[in-house]
C-alpha positions as CSV (number, residue, x, y, z in Angstrom):
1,X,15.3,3.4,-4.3
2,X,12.4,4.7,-2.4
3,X,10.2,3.2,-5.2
4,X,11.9,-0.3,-4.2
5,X,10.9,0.5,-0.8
6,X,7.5,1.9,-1.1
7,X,6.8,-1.7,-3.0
8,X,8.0,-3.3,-0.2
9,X,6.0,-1.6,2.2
10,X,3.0,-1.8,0.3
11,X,3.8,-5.8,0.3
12,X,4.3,-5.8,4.0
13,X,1.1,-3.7,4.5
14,X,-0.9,-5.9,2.1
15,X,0.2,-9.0,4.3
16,X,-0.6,-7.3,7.7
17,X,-3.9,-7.0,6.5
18,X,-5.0,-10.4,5.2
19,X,-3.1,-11.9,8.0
20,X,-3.5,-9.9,10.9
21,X,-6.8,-7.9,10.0
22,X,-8.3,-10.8,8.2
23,X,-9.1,-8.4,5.4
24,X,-9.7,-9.1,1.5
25,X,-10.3,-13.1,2.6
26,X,-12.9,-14.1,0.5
27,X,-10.1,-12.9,-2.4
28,X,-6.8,-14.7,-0.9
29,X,-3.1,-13.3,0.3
30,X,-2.5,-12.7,-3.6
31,X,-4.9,-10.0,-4.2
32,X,-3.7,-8.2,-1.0
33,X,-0.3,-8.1,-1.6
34,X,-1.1,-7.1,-5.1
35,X,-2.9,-4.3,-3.7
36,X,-0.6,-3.1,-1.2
37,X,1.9,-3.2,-3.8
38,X,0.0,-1.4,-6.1
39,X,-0.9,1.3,-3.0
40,X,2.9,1.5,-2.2
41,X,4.0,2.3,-5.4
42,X,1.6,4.8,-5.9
43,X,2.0,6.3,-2.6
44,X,5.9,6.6,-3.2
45,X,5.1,8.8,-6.9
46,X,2.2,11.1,-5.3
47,X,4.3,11.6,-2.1
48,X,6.2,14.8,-3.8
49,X,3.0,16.5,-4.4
50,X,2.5,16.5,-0.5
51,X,6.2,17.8,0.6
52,X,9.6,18.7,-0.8
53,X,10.8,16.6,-3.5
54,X,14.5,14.5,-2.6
55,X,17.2,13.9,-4.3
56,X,17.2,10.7,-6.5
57,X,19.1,8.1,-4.6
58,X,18.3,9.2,-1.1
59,X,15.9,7.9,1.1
60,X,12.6,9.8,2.1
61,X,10.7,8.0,5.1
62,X,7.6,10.7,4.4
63,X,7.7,8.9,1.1
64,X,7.4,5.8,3.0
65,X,5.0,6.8,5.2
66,X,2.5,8.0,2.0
67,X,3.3,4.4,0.3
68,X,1.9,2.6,3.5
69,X,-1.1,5.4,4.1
70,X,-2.0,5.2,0.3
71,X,-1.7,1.1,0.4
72,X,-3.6,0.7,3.5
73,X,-6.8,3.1,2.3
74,X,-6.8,1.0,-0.8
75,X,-6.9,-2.5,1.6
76,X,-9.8,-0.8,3.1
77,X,-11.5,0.1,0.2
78,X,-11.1,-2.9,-1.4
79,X,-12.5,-4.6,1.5
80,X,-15.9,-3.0,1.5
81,X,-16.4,-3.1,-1.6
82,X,-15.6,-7.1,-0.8
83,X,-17.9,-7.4,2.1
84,X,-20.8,-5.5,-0.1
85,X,-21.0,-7.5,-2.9
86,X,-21.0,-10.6,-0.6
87,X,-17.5,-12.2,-1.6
């Protein structure tokens, strides 16, 4: 479930940014959202290794937290590496 979520968040994160940010526009609302959900879902996995594991099934918000921390730094990596190469 909290991978579910973490994709979902990364979505909504990826979104945010293109749209409110106006980051990753040279590369279009696809490539964000791709990114955030690729951020989110990572963040959701590594999030154990930074506090106490849950139970399968239950909800961790720290989980969430990571998934939209993880997402975002990617967004603002991807970005500058963007705006360096000119695109």
């Amino acid at each position: 479930m909290n991978l579910i979520l973490g994709i979902v968040v990364g979505a909504a994160v990826g979104w945010a940014a293109f749209r409110l940010l106006r980051m990753n526009t040279g590369q279009g609302i696809g490539v964000s959202l791709a990114i955030g959900v690729f951020g989110g879902g990572m963040g959701v996995q590594f999030a154990p290794m930074v506090a106490a594991p849950v139970a399968d099934g239950q909800l961790n918000v720290f989980a969430l937290v990571i998934a939209a921390a993880v997402a975002s730094a990617l967004l603002v990596i991807t970005s500058m590496i963007s705006s360096r190469r000119g695109g």
